[in-house]
Structures are given as C-alpha cells and as structure tokens.
N, C-alpha and C positions, 0 to 999 in steps of 0.2 A: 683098717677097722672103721664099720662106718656107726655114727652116734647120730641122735637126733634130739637137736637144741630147737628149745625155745624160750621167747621171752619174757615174763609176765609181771603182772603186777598183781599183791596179795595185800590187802590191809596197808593201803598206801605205798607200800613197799614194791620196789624194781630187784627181780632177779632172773639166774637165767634160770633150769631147770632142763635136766637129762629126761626127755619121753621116755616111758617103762612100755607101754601100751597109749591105744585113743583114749586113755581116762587119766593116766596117772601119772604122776613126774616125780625127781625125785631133784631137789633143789641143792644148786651148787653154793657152796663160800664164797663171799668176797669177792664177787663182780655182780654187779648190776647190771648190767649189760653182755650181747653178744661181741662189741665189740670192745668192751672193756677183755674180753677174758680174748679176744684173738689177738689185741696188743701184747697183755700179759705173757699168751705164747711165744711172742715172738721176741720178747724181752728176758726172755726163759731160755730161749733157744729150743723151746720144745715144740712137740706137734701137737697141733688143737687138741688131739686125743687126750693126748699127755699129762695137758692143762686140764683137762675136764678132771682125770683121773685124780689128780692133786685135790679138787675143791670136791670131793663127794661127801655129802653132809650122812645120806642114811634118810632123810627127812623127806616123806612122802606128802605129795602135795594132789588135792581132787581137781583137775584141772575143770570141773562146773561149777566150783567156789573161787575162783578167781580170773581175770580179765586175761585174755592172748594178746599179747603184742605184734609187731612186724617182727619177722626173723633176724632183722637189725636196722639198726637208726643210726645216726651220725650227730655227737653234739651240736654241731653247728649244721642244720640240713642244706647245706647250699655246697658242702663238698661231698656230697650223696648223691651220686650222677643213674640215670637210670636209662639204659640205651638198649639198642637192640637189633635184628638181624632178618631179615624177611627174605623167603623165597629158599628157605634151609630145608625145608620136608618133602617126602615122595608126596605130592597130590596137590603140595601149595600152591606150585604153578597153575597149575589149572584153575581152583578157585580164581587165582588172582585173573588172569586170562580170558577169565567168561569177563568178568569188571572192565577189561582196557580191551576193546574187539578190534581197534585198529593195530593195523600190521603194517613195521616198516619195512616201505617198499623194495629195499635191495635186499632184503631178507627175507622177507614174506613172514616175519617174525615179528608179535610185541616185543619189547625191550623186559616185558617179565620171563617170560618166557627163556629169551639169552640168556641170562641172565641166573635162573633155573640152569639151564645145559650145560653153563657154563663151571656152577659149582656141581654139576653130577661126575662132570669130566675131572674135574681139580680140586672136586673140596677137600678132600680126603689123603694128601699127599705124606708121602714116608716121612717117620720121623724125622724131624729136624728139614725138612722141606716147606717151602713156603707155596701155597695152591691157594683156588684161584679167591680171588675178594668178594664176598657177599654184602648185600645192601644192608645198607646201616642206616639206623636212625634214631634221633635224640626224643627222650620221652620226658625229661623235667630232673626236679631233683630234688630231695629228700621230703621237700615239702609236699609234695606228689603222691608220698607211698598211701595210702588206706589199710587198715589191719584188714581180718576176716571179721566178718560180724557187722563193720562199718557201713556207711552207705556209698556207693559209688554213685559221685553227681559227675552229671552232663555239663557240660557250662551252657547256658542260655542260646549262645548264639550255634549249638552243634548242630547238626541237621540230623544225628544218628549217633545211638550208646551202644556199640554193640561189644559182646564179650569176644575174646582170644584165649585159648586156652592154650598155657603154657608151662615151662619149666624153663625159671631164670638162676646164673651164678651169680654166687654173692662173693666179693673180694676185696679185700684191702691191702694197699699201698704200704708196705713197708718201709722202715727209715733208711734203704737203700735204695727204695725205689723199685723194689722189683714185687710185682702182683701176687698177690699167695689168695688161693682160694678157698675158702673157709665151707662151700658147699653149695647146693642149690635146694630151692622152694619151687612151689606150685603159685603159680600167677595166673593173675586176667589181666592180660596185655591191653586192655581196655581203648576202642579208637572209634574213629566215627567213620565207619565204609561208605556213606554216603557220599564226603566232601573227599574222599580219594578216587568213587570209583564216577566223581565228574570232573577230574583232571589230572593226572597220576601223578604232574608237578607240586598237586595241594598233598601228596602223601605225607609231608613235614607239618602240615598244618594239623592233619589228621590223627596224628600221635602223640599231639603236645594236649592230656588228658592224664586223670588221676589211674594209676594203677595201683591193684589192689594184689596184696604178698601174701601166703599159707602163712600159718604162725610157723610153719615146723622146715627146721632147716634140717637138712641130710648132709652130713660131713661123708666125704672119703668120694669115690667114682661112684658116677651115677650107670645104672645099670643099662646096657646096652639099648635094650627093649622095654620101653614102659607104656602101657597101656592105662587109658586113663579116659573117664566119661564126663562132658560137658551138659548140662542141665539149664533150660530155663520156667522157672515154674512162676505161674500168674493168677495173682488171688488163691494162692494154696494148692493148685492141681498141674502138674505136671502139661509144658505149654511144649518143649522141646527137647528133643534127648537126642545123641549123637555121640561114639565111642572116637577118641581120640589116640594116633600112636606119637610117639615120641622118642627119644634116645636114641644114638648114633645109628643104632641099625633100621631107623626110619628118617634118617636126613641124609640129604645130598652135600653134606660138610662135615669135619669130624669139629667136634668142640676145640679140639687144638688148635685150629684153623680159625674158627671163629673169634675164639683168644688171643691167638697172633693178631688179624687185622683190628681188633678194638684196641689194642695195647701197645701197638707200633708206635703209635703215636706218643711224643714224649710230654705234652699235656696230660694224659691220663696215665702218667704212672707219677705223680705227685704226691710224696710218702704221706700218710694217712688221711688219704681219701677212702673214701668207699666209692665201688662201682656193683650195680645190680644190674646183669645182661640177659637180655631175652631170647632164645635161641629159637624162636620162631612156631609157628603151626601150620599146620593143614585143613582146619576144622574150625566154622563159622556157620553160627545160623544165617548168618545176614546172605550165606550162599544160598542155602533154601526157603529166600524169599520170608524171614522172620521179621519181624519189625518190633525192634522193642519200644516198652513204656514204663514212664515210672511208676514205682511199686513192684514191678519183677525182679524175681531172685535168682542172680548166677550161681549157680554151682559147678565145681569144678574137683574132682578127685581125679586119685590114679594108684594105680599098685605099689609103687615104691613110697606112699606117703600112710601114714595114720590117717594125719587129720584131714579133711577136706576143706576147700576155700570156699566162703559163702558170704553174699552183698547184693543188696539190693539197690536197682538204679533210682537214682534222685537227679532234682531236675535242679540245677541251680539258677541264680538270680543275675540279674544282666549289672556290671557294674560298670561306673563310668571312670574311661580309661584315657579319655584327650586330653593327651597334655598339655599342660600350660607354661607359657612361658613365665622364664623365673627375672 
C-alpha cells in the first residue's frame, strides 16, 4: 500500500501529515517528524503503513496555509548522507558522452560509456544476485538538503547551476543495522556541468552542491515507468521544457542493485542514520546548450507525484576558507 507523507510546519508547530489530494492533508498524532514516526515503526515492529494508520487524527489541513518541509531531516544533519548513482538511465550515456569526446584508446570507448554497457549488461541481475557496480558519488549531508519553494544557491566559485531531474530513496538505519526504506521524492540533483564536463576526474567536485527534496514522499514501490517534465522559466516565461523517463523500466540497473552497491559498505549501515540516494537521469538542459542564471526557476514534476518541486537559482557569496594554523 503506498501513502504520501509530508512534513510541515503549521503555527509554529512540526508535524507529519497524510497527502489527501495537491491541496490537502490530513495530520497525524504525535510525531513531528517523518523520521520520528519511521523510528516509531520500527519500535512497533510495524510497517510505515501501519504506523501512519495508528496516528490518523481525521484533521484536515490546506496545505497554502502552511509551510512544506523536506520529506525528512535528521536531528543532527551531519548523519544525513546524501549520494548518488550516475550513468543508470537509457539515454544518460549519451548526454554524458557528447561532455567527455576522448575515447580510450584500447577501446575506442569513454570510460562513461563502459560504464553505461556495463550496467545494461548487469544492472539488473536475479534476485538475490549481485550485478554490475554503478558510479557513485557523494553530494553533502543534511545540511545540503533545500525544501521546495527555497532557493538553490550556486556557491560563488561554480562555473555552472544546472538542474538534474530526479527520483531519490529515502532510508534509515535501523538499530540492527539493516536499511529499511521509508520511500522516495522528486529531486534536483543540482551540479555544476561545466567543471565536470572539463575534466571527468572534477566529477566529485561537481556534486558537492545543495540539493533540493519534493515535500511529498511516496511509501511502498515506486512504479516501474514514471514520466516526468523538467522546466526552466526566466523572469516568468517559460525558458526550457523537456519530458523526463524514469523508473526501473527506463534504467540500465534495477534499484535492488543500486541498494546493494550503496549499502555494502558497513559505514553506511550505521543504525539511525538517514541516507537519501539519487538514482540518476537522462535529461539536462545544460545538454541543449542552456545556461542558467540567477533568478530562474527549476521546475520538476512527474506522474507518480502530487506536488511538484520548485527553486529558484541563487548565486551565493565567496567565504574565506584558509586555514589557519592553531
């Protein structure tokens, strides 16, 4: 069964609240939080469902009389890791590909490209099979996230803001240590293609930028096929549009697989942390020659969501960062 949480804040007050419809919610008991209430479950021994089902108030809430949150936070945001997966979609490779034009030579292949083939060939392997590893990479952590509505800033020294349209999982770390996924949001995987696509080794440089979460988390499996439009409008008039696919039966990896290689690792199963994982795209203005500026507005929707994600780029201020000896 799938539900759709969000988080809000109403007259000072933090709660979650069950989506009815894009207007109206209908507010749970006694969590404040999305992840106060996925603790809860898991202290219950029940399933998110379960737990929602227990705190239903009946208490309808206008969701344009109150502020959206991220679809979850982490008391302390420094165990809020936010990562991700490149080169997962039918068409990524190519974007990426036209970006890196040299080919190594005992291949005659960029390394995005393998790379690509190599998850068309193996991403997807039978249950309980490990297939092949897809790129990863680290984007910050909790302090990083930006609601919808907020502004996404550049940092000073980026060469380029440009939007990622995606669909990321949300999960936390149980007191056993084993990852339970509470669902997934619409994201803007937010990076700078300029300073990746002049040296593919700066890709880690390139992703350490704020990204921005949908309020609206989707519990249960995400639907195979979801179709979804990327938008950028400037000074009010529509600058760029571009329909976006996504879900399993538009990547070259099943999300199982993507799960496995982020989660192997026994640093990231660290009982409650949160992890919010990006599972990639195919669709970038910065492919068709857009250049953003601040003051443009990302917009990002899709079929399996209500609400849409919406942020405007901001330029931020240069701070001084030389260290000093102590």
């Amino acid at each position: 069964m799938s539900l759709r949480l969000v988080q809000i804040e109403a007259e000072g007050e933090r709660c979650v609240a069950a989506l009815a419809d894009a207007g109206r919610a209908e507010r749970l008991a006694d969590v404040p939080s999305v992840y106060a209430l996925a603790a809860a479950a898991i202290a219950e021994g029940t399933s998110l469902a379960q737990a929602v089902g227990r705190r239903r108030t009946g208490r309808q809430v206008e969701l344009g009389h109150v502020r959206l949150l991220p679809p979850i936070e982490h008391p302390d945001p420094a165990h809020l890791y936010l990562t991700g997966t490149g080169l997962t979609h039918l068409g990524s490779a190519e974007s990426r590909d036209r970006m890196h034009a040299l080919a190594q030579a005992e291949t005659g292949q960029t390394d995005s490209m393998r790379i690509f083939r190599e998850g068309l060939e193996g991403g997807k392997p039978a249950p309980g099979a490990v297939g092949a590893q897809p790129e990863w990479f680290y984007k910050g952590d909790g302090s990083s996230v930006v609601p919808s509505g907020a502004p996404l800033s550049s940092p000073a020294f980026a060469l380029d803001g440009g939007e990622e349209p995606e669909i990321a999982g949300i999960y936390l770390i149980d007191p056993a240590g084993v990852p339970r996924r509470l669902g997934f949001c619409l994201a803007n995987e937010f990076s700078d293609h300029i300073t990746e696509r002049h040296n593919y080794l700066w890709l880690a440089h390139s992703k350490l930028r704020p990204v921005a979460l949908g309020a609206e988390l989707l519990t249960g499996a995400l639907p195979p096929d979801v179709r979804g439009t990327s938008r950028i409008y400037r000074g009010g008039r529509l600058l760029w549009e571009k329909p976006f696919l996504t879900g399993e039966a538009n990547m070259s990896h099943s999300i199982a697989n993507l799960e496995h290689h982020h989660f192997k690792y026994a640093n990231f199963r660290r009982p409650g942390d949160v992890h919010v994982h990006f599972f990639g795209t195919a669709t970038l203005s910065f492919t068709d020659q857009v250049r953003t500026a601040p003051g443009d507005e990302f917009e990002i929707s899709a079929d399996a969501f209500l609400l849409p994600l919406r942020n405007r780029l901001a330029r931020g201020t240069a701070d001084a960062v030389t260290p000093q000896p102590l």
